[in-house]
C-alpha positions as CSV (number, residue, x, y, z in Angstrom):
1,X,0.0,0.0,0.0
2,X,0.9,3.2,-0.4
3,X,-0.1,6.0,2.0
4,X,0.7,9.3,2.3
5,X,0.2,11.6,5.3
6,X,-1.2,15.1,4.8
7,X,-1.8,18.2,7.4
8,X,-3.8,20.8,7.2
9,X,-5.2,23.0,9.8
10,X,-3.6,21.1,12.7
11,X,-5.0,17.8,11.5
12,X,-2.8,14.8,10.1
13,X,-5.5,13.2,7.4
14,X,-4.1,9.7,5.9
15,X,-4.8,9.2,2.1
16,X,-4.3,5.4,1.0
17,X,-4.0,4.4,-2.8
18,X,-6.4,1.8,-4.0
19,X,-4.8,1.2,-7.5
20,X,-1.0,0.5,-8.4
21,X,1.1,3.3,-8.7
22,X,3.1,3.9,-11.9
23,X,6.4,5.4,-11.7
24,X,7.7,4.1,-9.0
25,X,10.3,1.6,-8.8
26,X,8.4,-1.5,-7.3
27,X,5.7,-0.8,-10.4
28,X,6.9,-3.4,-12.9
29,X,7.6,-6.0,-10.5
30,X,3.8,-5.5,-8.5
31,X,2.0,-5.5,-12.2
32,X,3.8,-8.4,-12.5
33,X,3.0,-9.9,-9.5
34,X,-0.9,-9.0,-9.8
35,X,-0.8,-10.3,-13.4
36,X,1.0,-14.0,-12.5
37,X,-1.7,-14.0,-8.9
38,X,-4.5,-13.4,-11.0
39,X,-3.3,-16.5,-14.1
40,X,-3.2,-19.0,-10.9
41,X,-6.4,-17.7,-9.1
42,X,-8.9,-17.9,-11.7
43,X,-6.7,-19.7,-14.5
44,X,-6.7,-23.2,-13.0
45,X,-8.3,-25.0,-16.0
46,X,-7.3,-23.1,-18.4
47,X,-3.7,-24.4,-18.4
48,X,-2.9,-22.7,-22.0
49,X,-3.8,-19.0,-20.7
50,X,-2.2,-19.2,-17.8
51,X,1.2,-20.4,-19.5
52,X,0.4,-17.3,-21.0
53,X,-0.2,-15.3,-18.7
54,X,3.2,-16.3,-16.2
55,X,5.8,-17.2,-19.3
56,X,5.0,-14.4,-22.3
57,X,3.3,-11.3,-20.9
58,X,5.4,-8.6,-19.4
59,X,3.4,-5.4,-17.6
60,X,0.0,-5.5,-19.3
61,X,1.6,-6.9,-22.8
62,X,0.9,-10.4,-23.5
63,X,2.9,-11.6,-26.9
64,X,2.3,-15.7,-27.7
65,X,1.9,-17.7,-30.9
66,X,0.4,-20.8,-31.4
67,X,0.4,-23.1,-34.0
68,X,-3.3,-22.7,-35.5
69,X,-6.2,-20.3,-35.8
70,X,-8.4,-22.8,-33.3
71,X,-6.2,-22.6,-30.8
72,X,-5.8,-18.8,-30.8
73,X,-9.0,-18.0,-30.4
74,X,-9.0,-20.4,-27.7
75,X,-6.2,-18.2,-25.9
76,X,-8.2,-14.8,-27.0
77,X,-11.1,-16.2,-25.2
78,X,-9.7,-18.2,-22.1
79,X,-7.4,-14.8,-21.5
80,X,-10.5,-12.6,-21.7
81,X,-12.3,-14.6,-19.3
82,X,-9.0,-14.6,-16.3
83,X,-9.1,-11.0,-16.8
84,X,-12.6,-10.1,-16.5
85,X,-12.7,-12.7,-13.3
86,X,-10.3,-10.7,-12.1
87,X,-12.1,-7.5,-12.4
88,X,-10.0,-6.4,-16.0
89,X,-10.9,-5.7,-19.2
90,X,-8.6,-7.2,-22.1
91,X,-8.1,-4.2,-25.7
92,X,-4.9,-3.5,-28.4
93,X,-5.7,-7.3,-29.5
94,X,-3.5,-8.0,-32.5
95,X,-3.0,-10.8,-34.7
96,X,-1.0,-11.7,-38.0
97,X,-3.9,-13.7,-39.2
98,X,-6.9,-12.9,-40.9
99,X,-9.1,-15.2,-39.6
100,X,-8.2,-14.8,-35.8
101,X,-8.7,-10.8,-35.4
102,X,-12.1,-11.5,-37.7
103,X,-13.1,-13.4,-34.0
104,X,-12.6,-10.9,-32.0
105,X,-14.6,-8.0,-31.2
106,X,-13.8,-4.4,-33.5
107,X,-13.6,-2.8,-29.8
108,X,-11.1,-4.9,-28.4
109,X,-8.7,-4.9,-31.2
110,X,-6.0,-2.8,-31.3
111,X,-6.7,0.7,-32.8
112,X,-4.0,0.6,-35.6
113,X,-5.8,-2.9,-36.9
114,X,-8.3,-2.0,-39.5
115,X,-10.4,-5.4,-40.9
116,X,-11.4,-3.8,-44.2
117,X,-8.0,-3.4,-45.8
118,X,-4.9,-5.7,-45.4
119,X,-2.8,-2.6,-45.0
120,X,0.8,-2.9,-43.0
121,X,-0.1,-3.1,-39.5
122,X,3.0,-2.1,-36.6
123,X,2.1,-1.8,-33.2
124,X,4.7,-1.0,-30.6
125,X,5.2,-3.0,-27.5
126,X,8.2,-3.9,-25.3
127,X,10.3,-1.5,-27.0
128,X,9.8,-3.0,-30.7
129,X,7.7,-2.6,-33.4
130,X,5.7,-5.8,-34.5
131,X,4.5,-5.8,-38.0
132,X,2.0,-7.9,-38.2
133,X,1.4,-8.5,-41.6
134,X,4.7,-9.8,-41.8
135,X,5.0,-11.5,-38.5
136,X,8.2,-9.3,-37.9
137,X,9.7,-7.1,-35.1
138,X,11.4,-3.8,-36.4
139,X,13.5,-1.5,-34.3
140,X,14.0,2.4,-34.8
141,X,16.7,3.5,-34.3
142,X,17.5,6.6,-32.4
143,X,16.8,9.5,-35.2
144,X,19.2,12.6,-33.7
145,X,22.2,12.2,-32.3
146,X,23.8,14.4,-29.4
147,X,25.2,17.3,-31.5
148,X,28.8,17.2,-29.7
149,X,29.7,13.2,-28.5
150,X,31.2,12.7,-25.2
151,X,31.5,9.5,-22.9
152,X,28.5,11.0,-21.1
153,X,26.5,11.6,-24.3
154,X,27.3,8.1,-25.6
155,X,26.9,6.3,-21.9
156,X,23.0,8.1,-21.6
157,X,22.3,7.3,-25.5
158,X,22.9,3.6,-25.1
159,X,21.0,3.4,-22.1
160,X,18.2,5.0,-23.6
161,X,17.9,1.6,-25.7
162,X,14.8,-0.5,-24.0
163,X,15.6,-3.9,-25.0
164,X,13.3,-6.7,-22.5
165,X,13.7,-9.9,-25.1
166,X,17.2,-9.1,-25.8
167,X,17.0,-8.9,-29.5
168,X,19.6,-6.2,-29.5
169,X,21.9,-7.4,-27.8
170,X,24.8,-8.1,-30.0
171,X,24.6,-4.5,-30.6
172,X,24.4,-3.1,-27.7
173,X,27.6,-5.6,-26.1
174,X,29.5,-3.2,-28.9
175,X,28.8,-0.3,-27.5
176,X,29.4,-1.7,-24.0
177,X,32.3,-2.7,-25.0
178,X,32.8,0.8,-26.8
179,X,32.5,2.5,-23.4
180,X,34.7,0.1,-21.4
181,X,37.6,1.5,-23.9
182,X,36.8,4.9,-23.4
């Protein structure tokens, strides 16, 4: 919990927050917690959701494939029906087949995802793009560098890289590396 103590007029009121708190540094690891509670409270017989839920969804993010259409509509409806038990409400649904997002409610796709046209779809989540379309994650890289480069400049520019799955990591061991030199 977090509570906060506040006086005015010679009287010490307490003010107690009943949702989690962004921005603070136990955030990610309480969603976390809350999300991985919630797959074993109300997931019990739905084995493939909660595998889901504790193994392939980071903050509110859940990214899985599965090897046919069946199946994932399966997950889209098992996952929808731990998060509403749990009081939630599932949206940004996104899928590289046709057929899948067509079984799932226009409101609770993703805004980007449009049915009528088979236009290049990228959503961004965990710090990469995902085109759909072509089942692919994209990067972009940073557009401006620091007009003068210094060790700090370089130091804050490659920790500015977000990189969970560790897809760019070979790159960014360089410029590890890079800075150990300096």
């Amino acid at each position: 919990f977090h509570r906060f103590l506040w006086q005015s007029e010679n009287k010490i009121q307490k003010f107690e927050f009943n949702r989690v708190v962004f921005g603070i540094n136990a955030s990610p690891f309480i969603a976390q917690f809350v999300a991985q509670y919630n797959a074993r409270q109300f997931g019990k017989d739905m084995q493939r959701a909660q595998e889901t839920i504790l193994k392939s969804t980071y903050m509110d993010d859940s990214m899985d494939s599965l090897p046919t259409d069946v199946e994932a509509i399966q997950l889209f409806n098992d996952l929808t029906m731990i998060w509403e038990k749990a009081g939630m409400t599932t949206h940004k649904w996104l899928s590289n087949k046709l057929e899948v997002a067509e079984q799932i409610p226009a409101e609770k796709l993703a805004q980007e995802f449009k049915l009528e046209n088979n236009q290049e779809i990228a959503v961004k989540t965990l710090g990469l793009k995902w085109i759909s379309n072509e089942d692919a994650f994209t990067y972009e890289a940073l557009k401006k560098l620091p007009d003068k480069i210094t060790k700090r400049s370089f130091l804050s520019t490659l920790a500015r890289i977000f990189d969970p799955l560790g897809f760019l990591s070979p790159f960014i061991i360089r410029g590890k590396i890079i800075t150990q030199k300096l």
